[in-house]
C-alpha positions in Angstrom: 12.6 -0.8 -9.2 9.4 -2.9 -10.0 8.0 -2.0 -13.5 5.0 0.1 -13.7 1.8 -2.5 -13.9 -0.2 -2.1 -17.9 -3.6 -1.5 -17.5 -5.7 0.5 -19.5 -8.7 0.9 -17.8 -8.7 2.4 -14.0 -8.4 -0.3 -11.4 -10.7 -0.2 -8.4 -9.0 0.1 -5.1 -11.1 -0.2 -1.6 -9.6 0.8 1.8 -11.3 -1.1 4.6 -11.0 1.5 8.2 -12.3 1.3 11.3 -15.1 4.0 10.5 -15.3 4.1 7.2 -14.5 2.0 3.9 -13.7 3.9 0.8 -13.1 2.8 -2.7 -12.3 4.7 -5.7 -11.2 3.7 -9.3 -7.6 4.7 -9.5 -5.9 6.0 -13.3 -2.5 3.8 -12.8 -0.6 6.3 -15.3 -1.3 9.1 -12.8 -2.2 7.7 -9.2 -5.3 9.8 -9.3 -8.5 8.6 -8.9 -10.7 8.2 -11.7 -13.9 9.2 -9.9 -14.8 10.5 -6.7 -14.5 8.3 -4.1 -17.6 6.5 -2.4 -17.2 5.5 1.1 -19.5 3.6 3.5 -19.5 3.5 7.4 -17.8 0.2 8.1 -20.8 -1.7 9.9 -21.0 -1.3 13.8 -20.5 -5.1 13.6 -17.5 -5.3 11.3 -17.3 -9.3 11.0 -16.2 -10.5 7.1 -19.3 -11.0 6.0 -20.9 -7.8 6.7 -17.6 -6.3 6.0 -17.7 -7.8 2.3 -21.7 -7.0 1.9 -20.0 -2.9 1.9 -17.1 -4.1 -0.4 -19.8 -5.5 -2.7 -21.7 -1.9 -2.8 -18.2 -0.2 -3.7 -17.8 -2.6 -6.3 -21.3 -2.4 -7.7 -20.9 1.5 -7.8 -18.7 1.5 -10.0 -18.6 -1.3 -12.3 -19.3 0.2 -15.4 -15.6 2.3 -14.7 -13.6 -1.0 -13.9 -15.5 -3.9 -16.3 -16.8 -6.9 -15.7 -13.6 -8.7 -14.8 -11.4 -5.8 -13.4 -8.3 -6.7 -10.8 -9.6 -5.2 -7.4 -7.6 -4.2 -4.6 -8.6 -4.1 -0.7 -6.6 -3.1 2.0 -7.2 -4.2 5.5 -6.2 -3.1 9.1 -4.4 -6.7 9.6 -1.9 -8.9 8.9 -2.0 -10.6 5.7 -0.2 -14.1 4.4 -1.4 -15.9 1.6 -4.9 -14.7 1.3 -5.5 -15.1 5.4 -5.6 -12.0 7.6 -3.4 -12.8 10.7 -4.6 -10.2 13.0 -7.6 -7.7 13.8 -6.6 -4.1 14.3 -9.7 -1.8 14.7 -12.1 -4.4 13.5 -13.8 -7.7 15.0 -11.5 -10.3 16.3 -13.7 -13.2 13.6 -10.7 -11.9 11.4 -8.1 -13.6 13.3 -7.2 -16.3 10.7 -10.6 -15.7 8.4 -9.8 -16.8 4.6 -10.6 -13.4 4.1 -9.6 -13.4 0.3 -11.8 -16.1 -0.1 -14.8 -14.9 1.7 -14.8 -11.8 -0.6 -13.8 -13.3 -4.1 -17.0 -15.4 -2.7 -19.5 -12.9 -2.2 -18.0 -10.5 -5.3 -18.0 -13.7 -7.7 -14.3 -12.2 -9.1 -10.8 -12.0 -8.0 -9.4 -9.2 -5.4 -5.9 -8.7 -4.3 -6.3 -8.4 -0.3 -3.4 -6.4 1.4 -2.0 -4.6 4.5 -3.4 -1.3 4.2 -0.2 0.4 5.7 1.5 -1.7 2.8 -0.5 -0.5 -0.1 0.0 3.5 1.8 4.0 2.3 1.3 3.0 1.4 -2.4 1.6 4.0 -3.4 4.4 7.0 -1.7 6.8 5.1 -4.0 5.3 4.8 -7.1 3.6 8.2 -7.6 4.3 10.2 -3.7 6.9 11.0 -1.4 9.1 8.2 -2.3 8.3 8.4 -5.8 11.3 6.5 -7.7 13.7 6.4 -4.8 16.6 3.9 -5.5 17.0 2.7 -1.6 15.0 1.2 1.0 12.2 3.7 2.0 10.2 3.1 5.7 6.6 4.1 5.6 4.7 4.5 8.9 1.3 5.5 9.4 0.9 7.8 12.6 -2.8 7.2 13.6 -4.9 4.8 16.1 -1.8 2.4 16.5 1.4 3.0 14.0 1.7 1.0 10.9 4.4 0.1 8.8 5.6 -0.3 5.5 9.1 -1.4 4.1 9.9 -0.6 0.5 13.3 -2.2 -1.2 13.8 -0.5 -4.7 11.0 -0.9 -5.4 9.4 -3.4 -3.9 7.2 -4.4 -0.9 8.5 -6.5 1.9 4.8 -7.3 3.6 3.7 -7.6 7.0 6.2 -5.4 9.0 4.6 -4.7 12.0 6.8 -2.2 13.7 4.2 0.0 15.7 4.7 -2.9 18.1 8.5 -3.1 18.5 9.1 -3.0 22.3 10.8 0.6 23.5 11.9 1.3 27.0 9.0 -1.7 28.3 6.0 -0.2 26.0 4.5 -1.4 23.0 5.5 1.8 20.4 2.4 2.5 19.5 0.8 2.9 22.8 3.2 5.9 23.6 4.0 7.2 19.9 0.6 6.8 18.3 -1.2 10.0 17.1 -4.3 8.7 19.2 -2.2 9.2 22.0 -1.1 12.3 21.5 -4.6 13.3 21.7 -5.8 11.2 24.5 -3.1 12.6 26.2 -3.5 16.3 25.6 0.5 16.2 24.3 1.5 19.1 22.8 3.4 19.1 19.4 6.6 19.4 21.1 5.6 17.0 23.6 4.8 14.3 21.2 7.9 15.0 18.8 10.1 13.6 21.9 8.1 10.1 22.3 8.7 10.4 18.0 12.1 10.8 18.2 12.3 7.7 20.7 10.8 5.6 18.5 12.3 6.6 15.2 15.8 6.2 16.7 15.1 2.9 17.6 13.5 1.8 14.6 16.4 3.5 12.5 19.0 1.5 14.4 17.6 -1.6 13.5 17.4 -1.5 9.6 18.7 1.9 8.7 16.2 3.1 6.2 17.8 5.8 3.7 13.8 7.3 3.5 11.3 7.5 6.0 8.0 8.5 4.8 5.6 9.9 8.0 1.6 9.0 6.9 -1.4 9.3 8.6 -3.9 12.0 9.1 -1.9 14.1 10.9 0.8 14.3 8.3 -0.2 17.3 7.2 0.6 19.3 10.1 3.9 17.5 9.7 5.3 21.1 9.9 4.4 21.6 13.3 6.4 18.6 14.5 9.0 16.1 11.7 11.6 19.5 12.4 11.7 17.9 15.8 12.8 14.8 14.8 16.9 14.2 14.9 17.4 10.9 12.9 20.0 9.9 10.1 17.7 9.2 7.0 15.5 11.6 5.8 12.0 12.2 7.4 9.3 13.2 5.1 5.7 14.1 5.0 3.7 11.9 2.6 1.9 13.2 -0.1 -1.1 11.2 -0.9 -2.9 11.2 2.3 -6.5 9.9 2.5 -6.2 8.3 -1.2 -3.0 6.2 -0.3 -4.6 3.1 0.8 -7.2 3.3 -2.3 -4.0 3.6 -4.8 -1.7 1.1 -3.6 -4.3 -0.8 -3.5 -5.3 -0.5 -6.7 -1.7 -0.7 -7.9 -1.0 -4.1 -6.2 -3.9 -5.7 -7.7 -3.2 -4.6 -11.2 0.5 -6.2 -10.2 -0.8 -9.3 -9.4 -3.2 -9.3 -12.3 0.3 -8.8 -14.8 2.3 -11.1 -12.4 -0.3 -14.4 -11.3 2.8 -16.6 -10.7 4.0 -15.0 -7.9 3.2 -16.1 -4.4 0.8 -14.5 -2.9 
């Protein structure tokens, strides 16, 4: 397991969505957030310079909390390898190979830690949620728009899975299995739990997770369906909902901030 990062003061995590981006100053002893939460509409045209005029808001709001030269954290619905997001999921396509870490650090004029935001969700349910201290490999998905994914070693992160889009019976998962769809569709809970237990079968034969940790908005009604679910590992509802992505977040950049020789 990955040592707990030392920071005294709280360390602002920002979660960029689709709708909305939230930030918070997150209490790394505790996983709670220091303050209440501000969040913005994400701009009608979400390209990464508008996108990191909103950032620059969050950050502005509440600099006095997190200091002049603070680690930030920022999640984004993409792909992420060395600073560059790889992909655009629920905001504009200009992302598609932006230096996005770049752009920002530009316009905030400090350092940020830009990350997956399924992957900081996975963060955070193992350091203070669902998955808090587990000793095995723990699978985080994230049952919303599309499904995202997060893969957690003792420990630590292994970035970038992107298993919402593993192939099943000729589909891409997340267009059958996806909350939205369930919705869209008018599936009942029942309904729904059959497509889930298609795709989590699947997903469990091909790395065997001993934890899987079921995120998203619509984990809590997790009651209504994860009972439904046959699978070997143990299926979980996570715990953090709506503040995950602002705490891993948060705890990845503090990471970084105690750990600067690592890759990126």
């Amino acid at each position: 397991m990955t040592d707990q990062p030392v920071h005294s003061a709280p360390v602002l995590g920002i979660d960029i969505g689709g709708s909305g981006i939230k930030g918070a100053p997150v209490d790394l002893t505790t996983g709670e957030l220091a303050q209440k939460r501000l969040r913005i509409p994400t701009p009608e045209k979400s390209t990464p310079k508008n996108v990191a005029k909103v950032v620059g808001e969050i950050v502005e709001h509440f600099a006095d909390v997190i200091g002049p030269d603070g680690p930030i954290g920022v999640t984004i619905p993409a792909v992420v390898t060395h600073g560059q997001t790889r992909s655009a999921a629920n905001i504009d396509k200009s992302w598609i190979d932006a230096e996005a870490e770049k752009i920002f650090e530009d316009h905030l004029g400090r350092d940020i830690y830009l990350v997956n935001d399924a992957d900081a969700a996975g963060v955070a349910e193992v350091h203070y949620g669902a998955a808090k201290d587990h000793p095995g490999l723990v699978l985080l998905t994230t049952l919303g728009t599309g499904i995202g994914s997060a893969l957690v070693y003792r420990g630590v992160l292994i970035p970038n899975t992107e298993f919402g889009h593993l192939e099943i019976d000729g589909h891409d998962a997340e267009s059958r299995a996806a909350s939205s769809v369930k919705d869209k569709e008018g599936l009942s809970y029942s309904e729904w739990a059959k497509r889930l237990q298609r795709y989590y079968e699947r997903v469990e034969a091909l790395m065997w997770p001993d934890l899987i940790v079921i995120g998203g908005g619509v984990s809590k009604d997790a009651d209504k369906f994860l009972s439904k679910i046959d699978v070997h590992a143990e299926i979980v509802p996570a715990k953090l909902l709506n503040t995950a992505g602002i705490v891993g977040a948060a705890w990845l950049a503090a990471d970084r901030r105690a750990h600067p020789d690592l890759l990126k």
